[in-house]
VMD Tcl script that builds the backbone (N, CA, C; Angstrom):
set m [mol new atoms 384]
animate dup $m
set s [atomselect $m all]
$s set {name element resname resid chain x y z} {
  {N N UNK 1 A -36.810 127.099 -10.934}
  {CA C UNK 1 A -35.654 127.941 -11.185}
  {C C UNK 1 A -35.071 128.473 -9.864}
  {N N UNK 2 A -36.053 129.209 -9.130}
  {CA C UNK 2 A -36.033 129.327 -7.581}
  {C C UNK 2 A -35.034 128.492 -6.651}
  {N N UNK 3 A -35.227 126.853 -6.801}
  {CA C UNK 3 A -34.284 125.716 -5.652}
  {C C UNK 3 A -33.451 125.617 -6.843}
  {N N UNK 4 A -33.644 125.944 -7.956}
  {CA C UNK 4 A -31.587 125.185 -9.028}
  {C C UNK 4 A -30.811 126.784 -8.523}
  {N N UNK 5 A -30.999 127.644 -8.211}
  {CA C UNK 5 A -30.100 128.848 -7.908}
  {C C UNK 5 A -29.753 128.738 -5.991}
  {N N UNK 6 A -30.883 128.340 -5.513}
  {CA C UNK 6 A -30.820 127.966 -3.835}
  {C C UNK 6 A -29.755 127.057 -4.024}
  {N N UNK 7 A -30.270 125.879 -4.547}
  {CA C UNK 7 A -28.951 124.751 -4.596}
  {C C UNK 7 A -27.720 125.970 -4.852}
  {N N UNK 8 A -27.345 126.480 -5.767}
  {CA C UNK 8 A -26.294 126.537 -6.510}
  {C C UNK 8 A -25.466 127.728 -5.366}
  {N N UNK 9 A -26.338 128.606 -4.934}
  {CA C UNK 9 A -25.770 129.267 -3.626}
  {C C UNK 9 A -25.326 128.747 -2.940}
  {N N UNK 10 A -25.836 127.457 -2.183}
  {CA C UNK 10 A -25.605 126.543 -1.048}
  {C C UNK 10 A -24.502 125.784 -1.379}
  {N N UNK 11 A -24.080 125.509 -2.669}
  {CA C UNK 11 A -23.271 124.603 -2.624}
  {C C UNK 11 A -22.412 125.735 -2.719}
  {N N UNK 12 A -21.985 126.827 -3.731}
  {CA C UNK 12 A -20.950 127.407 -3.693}
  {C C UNK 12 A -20.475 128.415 -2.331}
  {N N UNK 13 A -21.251 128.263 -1.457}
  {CA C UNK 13 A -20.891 128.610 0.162}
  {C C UNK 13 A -20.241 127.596 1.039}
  {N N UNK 14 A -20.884 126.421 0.487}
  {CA C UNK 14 A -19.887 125.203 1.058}
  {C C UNK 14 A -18.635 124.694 0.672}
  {N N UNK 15 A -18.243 125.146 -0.551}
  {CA C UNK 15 A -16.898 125.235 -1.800}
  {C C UNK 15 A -16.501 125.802 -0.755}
  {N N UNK 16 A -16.650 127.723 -0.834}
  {CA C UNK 16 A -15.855 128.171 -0.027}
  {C C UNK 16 A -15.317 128.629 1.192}
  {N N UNK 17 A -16.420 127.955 1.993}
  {CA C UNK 17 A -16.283 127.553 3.302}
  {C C UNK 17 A -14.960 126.696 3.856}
  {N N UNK 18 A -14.826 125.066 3.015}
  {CA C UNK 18 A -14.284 124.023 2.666}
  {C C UNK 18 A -12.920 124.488 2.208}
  {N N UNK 19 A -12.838 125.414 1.485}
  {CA C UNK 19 A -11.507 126.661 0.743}
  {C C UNK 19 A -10.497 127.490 2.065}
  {N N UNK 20 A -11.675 127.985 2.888}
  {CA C UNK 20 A -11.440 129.096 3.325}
  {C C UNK 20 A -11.048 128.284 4.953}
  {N N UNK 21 A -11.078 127.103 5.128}
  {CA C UNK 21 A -11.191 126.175 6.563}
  {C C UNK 21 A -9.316 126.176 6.698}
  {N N UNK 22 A -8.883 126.416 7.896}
  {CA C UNK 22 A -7.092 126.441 7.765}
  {C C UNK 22 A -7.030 125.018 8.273}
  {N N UNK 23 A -6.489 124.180 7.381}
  {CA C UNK 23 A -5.780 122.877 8.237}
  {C C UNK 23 A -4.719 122.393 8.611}
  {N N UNK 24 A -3.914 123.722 8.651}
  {CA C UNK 24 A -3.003 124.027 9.713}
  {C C UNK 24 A -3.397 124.097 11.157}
  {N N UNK 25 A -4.595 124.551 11.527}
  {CA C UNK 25 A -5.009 124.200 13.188}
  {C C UNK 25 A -5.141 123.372 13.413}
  {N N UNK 26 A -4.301 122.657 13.958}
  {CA C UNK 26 A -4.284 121.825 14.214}
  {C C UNK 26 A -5.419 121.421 15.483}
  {N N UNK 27 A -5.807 122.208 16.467}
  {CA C UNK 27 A -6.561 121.808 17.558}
  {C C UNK 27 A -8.080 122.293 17.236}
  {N N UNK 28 A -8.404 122.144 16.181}
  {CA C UNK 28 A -9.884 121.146 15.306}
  {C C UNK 28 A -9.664 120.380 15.283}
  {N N UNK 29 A -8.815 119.180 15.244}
  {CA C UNK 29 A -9.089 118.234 14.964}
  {C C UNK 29 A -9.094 117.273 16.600}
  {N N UNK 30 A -10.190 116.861 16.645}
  {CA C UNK 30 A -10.763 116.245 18.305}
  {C C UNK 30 A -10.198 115.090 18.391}
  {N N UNK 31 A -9.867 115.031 19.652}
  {CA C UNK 31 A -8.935 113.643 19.959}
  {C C UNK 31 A -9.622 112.323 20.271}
  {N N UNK 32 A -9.132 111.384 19.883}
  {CA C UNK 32 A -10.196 110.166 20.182}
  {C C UNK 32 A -8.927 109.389 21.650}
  {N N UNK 33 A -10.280 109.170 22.514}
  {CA C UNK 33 A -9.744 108.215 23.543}
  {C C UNK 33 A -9.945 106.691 22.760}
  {N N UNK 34 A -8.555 106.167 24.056}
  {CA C UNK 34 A -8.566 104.660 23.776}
  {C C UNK 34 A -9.017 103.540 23.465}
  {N N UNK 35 A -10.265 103.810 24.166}
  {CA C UNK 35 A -11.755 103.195 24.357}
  {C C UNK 35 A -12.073 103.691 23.118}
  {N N UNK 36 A -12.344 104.729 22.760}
  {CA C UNK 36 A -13.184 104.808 21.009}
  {C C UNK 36 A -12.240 104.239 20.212}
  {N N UNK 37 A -11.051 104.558 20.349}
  {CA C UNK 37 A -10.131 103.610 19.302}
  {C C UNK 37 A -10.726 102.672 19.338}
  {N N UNK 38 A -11.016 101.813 20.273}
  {CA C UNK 38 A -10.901 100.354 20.184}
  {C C UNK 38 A -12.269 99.963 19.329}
  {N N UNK 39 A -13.472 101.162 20.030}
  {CA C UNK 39 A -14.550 100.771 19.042}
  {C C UNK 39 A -14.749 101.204 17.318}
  {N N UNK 40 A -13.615 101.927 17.304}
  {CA C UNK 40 A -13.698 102.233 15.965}
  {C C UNK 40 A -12.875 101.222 14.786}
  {N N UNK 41 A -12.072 100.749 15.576}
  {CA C UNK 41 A -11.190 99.396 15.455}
  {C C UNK 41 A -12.155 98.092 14.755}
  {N N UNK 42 A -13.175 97.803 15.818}
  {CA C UNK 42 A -14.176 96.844 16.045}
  {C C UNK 42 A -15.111 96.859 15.518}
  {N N UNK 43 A -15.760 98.086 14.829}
  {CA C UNK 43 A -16.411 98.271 13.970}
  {C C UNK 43 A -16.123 98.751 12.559}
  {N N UNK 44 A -14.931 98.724 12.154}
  {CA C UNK 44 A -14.046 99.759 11.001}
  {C C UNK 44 A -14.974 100.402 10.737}
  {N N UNK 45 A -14.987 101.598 11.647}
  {CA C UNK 45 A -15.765 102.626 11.545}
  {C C UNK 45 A -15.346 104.009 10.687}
  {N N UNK 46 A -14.081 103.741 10.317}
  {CA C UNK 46 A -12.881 104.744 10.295}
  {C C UNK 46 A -11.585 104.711 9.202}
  {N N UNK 47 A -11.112 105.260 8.097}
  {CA C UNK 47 A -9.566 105.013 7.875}
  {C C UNK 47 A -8.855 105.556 8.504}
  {N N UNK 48 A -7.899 104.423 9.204}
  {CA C UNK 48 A -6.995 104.690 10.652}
  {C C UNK 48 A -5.197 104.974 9.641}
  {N N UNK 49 A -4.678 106.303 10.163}
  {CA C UNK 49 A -3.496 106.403 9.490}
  {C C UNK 49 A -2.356 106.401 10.151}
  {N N UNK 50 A -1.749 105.478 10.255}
  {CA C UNK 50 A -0.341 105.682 10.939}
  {C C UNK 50 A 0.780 106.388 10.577}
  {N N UNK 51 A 1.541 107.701 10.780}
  {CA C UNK 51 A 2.701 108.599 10.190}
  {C C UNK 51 A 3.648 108.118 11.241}
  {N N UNK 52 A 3.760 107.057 11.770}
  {CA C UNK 52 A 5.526 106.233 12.321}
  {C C UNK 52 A 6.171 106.323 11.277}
  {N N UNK 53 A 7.028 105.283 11.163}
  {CA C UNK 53 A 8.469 104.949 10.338}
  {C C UNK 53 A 8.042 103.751 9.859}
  {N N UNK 54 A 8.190 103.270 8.481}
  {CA C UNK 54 A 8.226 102.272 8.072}
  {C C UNK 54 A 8.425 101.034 9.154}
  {N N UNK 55 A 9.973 101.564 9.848}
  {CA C UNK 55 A 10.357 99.861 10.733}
  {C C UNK 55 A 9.049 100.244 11.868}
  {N N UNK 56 A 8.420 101.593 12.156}
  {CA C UNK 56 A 7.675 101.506 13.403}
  {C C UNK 56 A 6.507 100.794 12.695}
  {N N UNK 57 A 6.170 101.038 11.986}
  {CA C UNK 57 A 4.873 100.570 11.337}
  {C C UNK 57 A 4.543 98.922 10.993}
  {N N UNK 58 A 6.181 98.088 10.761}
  {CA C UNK 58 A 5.950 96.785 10.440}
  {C C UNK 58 A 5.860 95.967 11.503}
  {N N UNK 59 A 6.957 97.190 12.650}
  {CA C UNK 59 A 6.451 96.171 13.588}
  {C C UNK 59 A 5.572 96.300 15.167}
  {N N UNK 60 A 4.425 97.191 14.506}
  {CA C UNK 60 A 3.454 97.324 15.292}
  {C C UNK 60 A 2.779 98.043 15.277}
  {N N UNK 61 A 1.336 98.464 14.884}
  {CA C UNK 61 A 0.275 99.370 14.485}
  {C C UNK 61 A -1.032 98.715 14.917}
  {N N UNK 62 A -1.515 100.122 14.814}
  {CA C UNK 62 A -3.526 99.542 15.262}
  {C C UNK 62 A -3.724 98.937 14.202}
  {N N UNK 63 A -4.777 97.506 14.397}
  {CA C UNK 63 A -5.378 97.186 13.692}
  {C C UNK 63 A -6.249 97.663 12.144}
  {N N UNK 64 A -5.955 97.904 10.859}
  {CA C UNK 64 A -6.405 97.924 9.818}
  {C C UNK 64 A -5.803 99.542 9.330}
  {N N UNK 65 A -5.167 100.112 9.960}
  {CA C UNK 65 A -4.115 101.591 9.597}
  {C C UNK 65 A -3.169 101.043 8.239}
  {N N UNK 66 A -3.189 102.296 7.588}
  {CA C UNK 66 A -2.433 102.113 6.357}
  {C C UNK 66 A -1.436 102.926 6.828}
  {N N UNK 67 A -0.358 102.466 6.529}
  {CA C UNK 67 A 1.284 103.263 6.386}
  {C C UNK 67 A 1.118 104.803 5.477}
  {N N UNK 68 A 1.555 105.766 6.026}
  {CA C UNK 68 A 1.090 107.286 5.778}
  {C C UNK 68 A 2.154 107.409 4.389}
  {N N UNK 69 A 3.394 107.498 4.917}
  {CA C UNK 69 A 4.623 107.883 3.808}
  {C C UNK 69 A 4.294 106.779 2.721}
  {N N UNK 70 A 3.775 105.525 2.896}
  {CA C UNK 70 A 3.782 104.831 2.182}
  {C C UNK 70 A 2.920 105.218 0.977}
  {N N UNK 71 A 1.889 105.407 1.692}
  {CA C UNK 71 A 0.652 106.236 0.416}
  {C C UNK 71 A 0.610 107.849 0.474}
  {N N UNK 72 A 1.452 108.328 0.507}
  {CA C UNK 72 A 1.663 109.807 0.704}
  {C C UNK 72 A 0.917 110.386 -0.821}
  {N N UNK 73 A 2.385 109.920 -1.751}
  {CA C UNK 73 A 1.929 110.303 -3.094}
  {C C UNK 73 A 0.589 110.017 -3.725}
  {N N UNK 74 A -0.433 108.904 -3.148}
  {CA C UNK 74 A -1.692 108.622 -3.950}
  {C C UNK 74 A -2.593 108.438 -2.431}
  {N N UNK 75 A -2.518 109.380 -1.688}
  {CA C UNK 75 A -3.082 109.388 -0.523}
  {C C UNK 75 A -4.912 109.233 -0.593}
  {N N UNK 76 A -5.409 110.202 -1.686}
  {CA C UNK 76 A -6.511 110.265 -1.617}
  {C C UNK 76 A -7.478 108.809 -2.779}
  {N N UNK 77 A -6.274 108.381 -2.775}
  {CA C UNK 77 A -6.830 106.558 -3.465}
  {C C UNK 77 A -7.073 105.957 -2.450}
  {N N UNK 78 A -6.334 105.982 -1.153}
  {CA C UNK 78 A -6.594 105.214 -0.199}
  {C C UNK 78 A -7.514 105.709 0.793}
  {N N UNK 79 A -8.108 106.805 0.694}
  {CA C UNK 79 A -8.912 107.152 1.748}
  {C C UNK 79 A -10.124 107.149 0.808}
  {N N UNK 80 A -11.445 106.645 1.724}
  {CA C UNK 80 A -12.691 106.481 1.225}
  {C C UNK 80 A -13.066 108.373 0.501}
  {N N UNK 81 A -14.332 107.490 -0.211}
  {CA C UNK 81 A -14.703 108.795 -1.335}
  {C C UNK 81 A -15.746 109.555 -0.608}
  {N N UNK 82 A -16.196 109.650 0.108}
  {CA C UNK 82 A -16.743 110.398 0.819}
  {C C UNK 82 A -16.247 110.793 2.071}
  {N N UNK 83 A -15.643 112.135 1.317}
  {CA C UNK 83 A -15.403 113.237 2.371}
  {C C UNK 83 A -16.308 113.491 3.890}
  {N N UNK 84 A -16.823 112.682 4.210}
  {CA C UNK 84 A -17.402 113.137 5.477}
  {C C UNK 84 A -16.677 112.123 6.500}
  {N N UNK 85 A -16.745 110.679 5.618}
  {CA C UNK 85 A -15.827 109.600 6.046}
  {C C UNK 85 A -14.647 109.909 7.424}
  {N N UNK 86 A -15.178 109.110 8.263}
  {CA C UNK 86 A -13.771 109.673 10.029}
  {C C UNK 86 A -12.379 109.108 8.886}
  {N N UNK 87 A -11.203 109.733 9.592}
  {CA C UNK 87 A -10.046 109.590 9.315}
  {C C UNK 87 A -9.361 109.989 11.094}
  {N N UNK 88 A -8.681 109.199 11.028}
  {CA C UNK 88 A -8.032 109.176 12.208}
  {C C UNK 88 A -6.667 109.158 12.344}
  {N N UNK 89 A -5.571 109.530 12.584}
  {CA C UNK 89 A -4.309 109.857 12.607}
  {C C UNK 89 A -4.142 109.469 14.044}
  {N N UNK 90 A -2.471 108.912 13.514}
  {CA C UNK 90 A -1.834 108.643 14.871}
  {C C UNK 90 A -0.541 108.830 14.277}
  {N N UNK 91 A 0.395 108.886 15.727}
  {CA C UNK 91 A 1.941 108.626 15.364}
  {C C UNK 91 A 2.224 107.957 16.642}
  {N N UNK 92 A 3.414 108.043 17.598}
  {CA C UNK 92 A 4.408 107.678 18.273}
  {C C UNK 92 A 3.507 108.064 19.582}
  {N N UNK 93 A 3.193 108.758 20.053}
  {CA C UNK 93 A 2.961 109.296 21.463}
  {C C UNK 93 A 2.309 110.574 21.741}
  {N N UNK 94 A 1.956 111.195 22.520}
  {CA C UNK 94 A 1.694 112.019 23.032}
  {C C UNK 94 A 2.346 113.687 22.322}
  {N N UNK 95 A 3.555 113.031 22.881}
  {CA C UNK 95 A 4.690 114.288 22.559}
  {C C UNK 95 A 4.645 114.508 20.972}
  {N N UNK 96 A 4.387 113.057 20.110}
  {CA C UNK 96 A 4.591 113.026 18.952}
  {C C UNK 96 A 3.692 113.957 17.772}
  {N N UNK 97 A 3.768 114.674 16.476}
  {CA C UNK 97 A 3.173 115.624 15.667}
  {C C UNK 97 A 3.194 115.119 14.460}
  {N N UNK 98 A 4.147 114.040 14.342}
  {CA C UNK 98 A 3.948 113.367 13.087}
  {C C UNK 98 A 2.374 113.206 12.524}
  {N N UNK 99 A 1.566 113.037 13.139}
  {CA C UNK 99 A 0.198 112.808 12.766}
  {C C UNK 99 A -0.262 114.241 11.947}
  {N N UNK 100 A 0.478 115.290 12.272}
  {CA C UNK 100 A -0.682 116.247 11.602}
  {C C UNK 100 A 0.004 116.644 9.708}
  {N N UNK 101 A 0.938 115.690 9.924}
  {CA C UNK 101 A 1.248 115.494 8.049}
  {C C UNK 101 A -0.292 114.738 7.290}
  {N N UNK 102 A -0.425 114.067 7.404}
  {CA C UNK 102 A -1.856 113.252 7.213}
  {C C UNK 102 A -2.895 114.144 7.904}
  {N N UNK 103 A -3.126 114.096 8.883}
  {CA C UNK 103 A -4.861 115.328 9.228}
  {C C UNK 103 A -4.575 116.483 8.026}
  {N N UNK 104 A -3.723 117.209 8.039}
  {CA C UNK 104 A -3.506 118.350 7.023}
  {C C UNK 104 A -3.936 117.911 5.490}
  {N N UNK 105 A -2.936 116.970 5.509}
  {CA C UNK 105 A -3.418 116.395 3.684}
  {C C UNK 105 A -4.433 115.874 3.590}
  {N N UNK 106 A -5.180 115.460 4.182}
  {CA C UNK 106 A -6.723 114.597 4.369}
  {C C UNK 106 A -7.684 115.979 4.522}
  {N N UNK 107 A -7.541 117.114 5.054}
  {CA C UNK 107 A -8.176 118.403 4.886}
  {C C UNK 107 A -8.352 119.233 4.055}
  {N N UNK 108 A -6.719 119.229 3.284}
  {CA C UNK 108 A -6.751 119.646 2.035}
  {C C UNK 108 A -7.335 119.290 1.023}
  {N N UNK 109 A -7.725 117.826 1.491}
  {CA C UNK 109 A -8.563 117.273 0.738}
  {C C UNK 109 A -9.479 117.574 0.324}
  {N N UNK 110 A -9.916 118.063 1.118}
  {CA C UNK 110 A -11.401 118.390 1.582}
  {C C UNK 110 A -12.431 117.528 2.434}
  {N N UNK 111 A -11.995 116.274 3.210}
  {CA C UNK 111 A -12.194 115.970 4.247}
  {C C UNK 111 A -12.509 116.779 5.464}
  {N N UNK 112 A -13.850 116.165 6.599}
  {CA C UNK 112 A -14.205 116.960 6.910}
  {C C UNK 112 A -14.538 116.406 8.683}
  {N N UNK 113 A -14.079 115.040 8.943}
  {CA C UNK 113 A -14.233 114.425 10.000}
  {C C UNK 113 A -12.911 114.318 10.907}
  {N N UNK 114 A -11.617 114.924 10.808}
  {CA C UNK 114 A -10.793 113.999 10.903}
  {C C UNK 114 A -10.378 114.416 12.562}
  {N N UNK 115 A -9.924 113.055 12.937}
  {CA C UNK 115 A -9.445 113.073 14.594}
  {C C UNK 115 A -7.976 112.612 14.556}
  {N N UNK 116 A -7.741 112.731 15.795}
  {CA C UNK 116 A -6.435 112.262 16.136}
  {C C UNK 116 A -6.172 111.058 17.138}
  {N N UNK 117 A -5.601 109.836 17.322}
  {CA C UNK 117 A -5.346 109.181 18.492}
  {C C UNK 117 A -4.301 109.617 19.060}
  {N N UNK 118 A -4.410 110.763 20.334}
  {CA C UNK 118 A -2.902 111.507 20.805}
  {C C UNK 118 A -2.205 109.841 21.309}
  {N N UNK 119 A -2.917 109.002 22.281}
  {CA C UNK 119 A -1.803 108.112 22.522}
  {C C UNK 119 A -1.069 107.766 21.995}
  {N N UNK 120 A -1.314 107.122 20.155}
  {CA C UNK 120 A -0.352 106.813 19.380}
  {C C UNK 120 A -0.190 105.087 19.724}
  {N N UNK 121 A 0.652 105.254 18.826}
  {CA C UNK 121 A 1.166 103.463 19.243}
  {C C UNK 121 A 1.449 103.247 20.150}
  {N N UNK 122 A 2.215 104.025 21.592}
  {CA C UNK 122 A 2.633 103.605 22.815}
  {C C UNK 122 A 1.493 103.480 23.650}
  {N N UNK 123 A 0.253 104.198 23.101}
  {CA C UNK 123 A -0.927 104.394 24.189}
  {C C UNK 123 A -1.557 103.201 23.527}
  {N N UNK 124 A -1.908 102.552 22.396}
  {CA C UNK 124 A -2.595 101.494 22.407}
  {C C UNK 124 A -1.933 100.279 22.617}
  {N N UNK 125 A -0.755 100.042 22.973}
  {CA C UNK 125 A 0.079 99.055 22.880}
  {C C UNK 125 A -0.098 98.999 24.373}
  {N N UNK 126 A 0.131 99.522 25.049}
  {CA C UNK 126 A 0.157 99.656 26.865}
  {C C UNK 126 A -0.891 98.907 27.533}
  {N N UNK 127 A -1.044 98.353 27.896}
  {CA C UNK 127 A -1.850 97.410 28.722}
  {C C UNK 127 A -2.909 98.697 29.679}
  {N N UNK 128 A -4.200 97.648 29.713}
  {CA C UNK 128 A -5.181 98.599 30.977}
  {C C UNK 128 A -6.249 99.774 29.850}
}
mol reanalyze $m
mol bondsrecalc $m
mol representation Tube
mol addrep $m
């Protein structure tokens, strides 16, 4: 009776932990260098999300990224079922914020890994 009430504490501290987490801060969410892109690429270690533009997206994205607006409305069909699962966001560049439409909704989720590629498509596309 003792560990079914321990459990039941523990989990409902992690509910509202998970509740109470803002994923609006954006600077939780840790940036992945180029080099890990590539190994996360190489190992689909990851669901990789691209928030470009449709035309940016057809004609040129990291390897195995799903189109963001595209699955906006049934977002959490396309992202694996375990919430611990990396999710990785990208957009355009550096300068670019499009990415934190997706980190946000992937949090709200209740996702609990998620990074960012600040380069974006211009940083993996760039040679070196």
């Amino acid at each position: 009776m003792k560990s079914i009430m321990i459990i039941t504490l523990l989990f409902s501290a992690n509910t509202l932990f998970a509740k109470g987490k803002d994923c609006g801060n954006f600077d939780q969410y840790t940036d992945v260098s180029k080099t890990e892109m590539s190994k996360i690429v190489a190992t689909n270690k990851a669901t990789i999300v691209d928030v470009n533009t449709k035309k940016s997206f057809s004609k040129s994205r990291i390897p195995g990224a799903i189109h963001y607006a595209s699955n906006s409305k049934n977002f959490n069909k396309v992202l694996p079922k375990d919430k611990s699962a990396m999710v990785v966001a990208y957009c355009g560049g550096k300068m670019c914020t499009a990415w934190q439409k997706a980190a946000k909704a992937a949090c709200e989720m209740g996702y609990t890994n998620i990074r960012h590629f600040s380069e974006g498509i211009t940083g993996w596309n760039k040679k070196g």
